[in-house]
N, C-alpha and C positions, 0 to 999 in steps of 0.2 A: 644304836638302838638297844633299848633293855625290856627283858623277860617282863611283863606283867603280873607275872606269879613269883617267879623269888628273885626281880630284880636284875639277873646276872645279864653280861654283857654281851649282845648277839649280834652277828654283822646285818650288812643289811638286805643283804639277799635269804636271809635264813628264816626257814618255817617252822622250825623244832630247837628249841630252848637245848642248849648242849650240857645245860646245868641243871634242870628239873624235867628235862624231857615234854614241858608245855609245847601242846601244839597249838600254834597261832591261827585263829582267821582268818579267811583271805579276804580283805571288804574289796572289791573292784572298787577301782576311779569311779570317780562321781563323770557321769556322761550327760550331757542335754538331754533335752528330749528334741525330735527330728520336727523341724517349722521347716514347711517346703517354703516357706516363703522369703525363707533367710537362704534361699540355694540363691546363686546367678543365674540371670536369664540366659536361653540358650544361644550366641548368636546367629543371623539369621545371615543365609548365602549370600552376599553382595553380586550383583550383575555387571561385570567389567565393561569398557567402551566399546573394545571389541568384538564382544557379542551383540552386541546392540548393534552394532555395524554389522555384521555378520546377516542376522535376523532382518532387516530391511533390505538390504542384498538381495538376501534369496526370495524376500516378496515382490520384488522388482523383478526379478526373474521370471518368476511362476506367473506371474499378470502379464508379461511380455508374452511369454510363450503359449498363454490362454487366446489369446488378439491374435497371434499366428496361427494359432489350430482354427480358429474362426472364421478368421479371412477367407483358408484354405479352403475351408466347406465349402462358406458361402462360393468363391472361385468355382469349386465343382461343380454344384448347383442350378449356376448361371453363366453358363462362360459367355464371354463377348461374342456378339455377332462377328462374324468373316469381312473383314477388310478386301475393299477391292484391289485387285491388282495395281503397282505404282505405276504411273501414265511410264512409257517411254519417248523421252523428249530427243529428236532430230533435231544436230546440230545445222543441217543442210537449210535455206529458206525455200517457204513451200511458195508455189509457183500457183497462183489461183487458176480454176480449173472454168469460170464460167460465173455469171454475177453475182455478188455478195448477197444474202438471205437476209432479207427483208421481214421485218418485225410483221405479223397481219393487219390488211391494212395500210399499209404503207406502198406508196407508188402507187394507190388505186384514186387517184384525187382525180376527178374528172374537170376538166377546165372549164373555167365558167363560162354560163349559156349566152351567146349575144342578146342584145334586145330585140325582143319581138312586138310588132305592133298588133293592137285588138281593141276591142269597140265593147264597151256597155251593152245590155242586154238584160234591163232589169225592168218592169213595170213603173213600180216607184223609186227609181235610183239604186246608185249600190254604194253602199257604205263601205267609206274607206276609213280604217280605224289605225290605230298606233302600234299594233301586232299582229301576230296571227293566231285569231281566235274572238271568236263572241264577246269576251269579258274586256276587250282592252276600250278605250275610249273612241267615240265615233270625233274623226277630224271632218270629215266634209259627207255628202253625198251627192253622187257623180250620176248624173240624169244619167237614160237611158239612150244610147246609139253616140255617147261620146267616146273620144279616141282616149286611148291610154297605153303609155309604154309598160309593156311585162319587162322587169328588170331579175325576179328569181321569185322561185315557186318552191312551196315547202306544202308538204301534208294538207293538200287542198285552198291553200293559200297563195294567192300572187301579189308579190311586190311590186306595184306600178309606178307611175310619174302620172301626174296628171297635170298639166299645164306646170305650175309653181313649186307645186307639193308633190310629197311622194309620200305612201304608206299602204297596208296591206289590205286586198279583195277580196271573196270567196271568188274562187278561178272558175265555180261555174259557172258565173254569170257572164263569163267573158269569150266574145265571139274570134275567134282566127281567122286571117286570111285564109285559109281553104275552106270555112264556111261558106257558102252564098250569102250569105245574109249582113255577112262584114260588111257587101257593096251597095247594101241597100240605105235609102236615104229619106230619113225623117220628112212630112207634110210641115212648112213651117209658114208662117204668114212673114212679110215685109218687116225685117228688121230696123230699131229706129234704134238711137242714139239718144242719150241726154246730157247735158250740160256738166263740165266737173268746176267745181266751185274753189275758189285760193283757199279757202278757209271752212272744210266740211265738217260735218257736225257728226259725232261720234254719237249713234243709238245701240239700242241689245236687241235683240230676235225675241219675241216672246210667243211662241208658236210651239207648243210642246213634241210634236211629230217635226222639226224643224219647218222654214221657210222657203218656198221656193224661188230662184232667182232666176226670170225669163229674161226673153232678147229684147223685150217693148214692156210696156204699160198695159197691159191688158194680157189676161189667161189665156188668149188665143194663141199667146207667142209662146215659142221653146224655150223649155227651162234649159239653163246654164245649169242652173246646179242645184241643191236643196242643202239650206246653211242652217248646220243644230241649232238646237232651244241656247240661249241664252248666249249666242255668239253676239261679240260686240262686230258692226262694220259703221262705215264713215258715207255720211247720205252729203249728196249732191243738188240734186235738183228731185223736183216735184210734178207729176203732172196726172190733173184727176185722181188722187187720190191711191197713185204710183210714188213713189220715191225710186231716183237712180241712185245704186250703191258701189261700195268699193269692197271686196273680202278675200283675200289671196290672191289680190293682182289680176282679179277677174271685176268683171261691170257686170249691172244690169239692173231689173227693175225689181222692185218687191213691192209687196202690199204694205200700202202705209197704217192699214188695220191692226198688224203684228208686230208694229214698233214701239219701243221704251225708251225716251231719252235719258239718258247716262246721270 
């Protein structure tokens, strides 16, 4: 390095010229100017596996232990009703003390009624229908002071037999032996007969009140029976303006006024 003023030779650490006494300058280093944006970013904390595991852990804990404080409340809140005492079972067999306990109702069946005889007792007949009650269908009607077996009675109903047929009566109209009046006995005129044919001719009842079937040819005589509106029966013979019929295995005469051939 040399003096700028009288050339001489100066080291390089030296501020002051050791030949002319120049004192030198000092220029400082040429410096940047400070660009934050020329620094490194700072970097930023990484989150190891372990902590991550860590931190789910203890959420899994704290949610457990939340559902146990809860439960517990709830538990105090409402505790369970009291359980009854546990049965204590005897190995010994028990020895029955008197007859087994019958469900109600049971063993109260009353045996069924024998048949009882009784007698009609209606003005115009008593209709004997397919049940018991007004609405079921009329199968016959059973003149007044004829015999009929009582076979069972329900809620003013009796189940009877009448000759061939059986189906149900209103029971009032039906007389008992210890009535008097069971033994009394119809005014009837001279019963007649009529002829049965190999090949009888099948007619209909056309009599809206049904037809009645007496013991003769003539209104004088006892009716047998009174046969519904539009019952079919099998005619016989003829006589004056009588037809003899056949209908449930019973005979007798009808008015040939009320008949429909088939």
């Amino acid at each position: 390095m040399y003096c700028p003023e009288c050339s001489g030779h100066m080291e390089e650490d030296e501020q002051i010229c050791t030949h002319c006494g120049y004192e030198l300058e000092y220029e400082p280093e040429y410096e940047p100017e400070y660009q934050p944006e020329d620094e490194p970013e700072p970097k930023r904390p990484r989150i190891s596996v372990k902590t991550i595991v860590i931190i789910c852990v203890s959420v899994v804990l704290v949610a457990a232990l939340a559902f146990l404080a809860l439960r517990i409340l709830d538990f105090a809140r409402n505790p369970p009703p009291p359980q009854p005492p546990p049965e204590i079972l005897d190995d010994q067999p028990q020895v029955p003390t008197g007859p087994p306990d019958l469900p109600a109702g049971a063993g109260d069946e009353q045996p069924e009624a024998e048949p009882e005889a009784a007698r009609v007792y209606a003005a115009g007949g008593l209709r004997m229908r397919e049940g018991p009650g007004t609405d079921y269908e009329i199968i016959v009607v059973i003149p007044s002071y004829e015999h009929v077996t009582v076979l069972e009675e329900e809620g003013g109903w009796a189940y009877v037999e009448y000759g061939s047929i059986s189906g149900w009566v209103s029971a009032e109209f039906l007389l008992r032996e210890d009535d008097p009046r069971f033994w009394e006995e119809p005014q009837e005129a001279v019963v007649t007969s009529g002829s049965r044919s190999q090949s009888p001719t099948a007619v209909r009842i056309n009599a809206a009140s049904g037809l009645r079937m007496r013991m003769g040819p003539g209104a004088e005589y006892h009716v047998v029976m009174i046969i519904p509106y539009e019952e079919v029966v099998l005619a016989h013979d003829q006589n004056e303006g009588w037809v003899y019929v056949e209908h449930l295995g019973h005979w007798g005469w009808v008015s040939a006024e009320f008949l429909l051939d088939e």
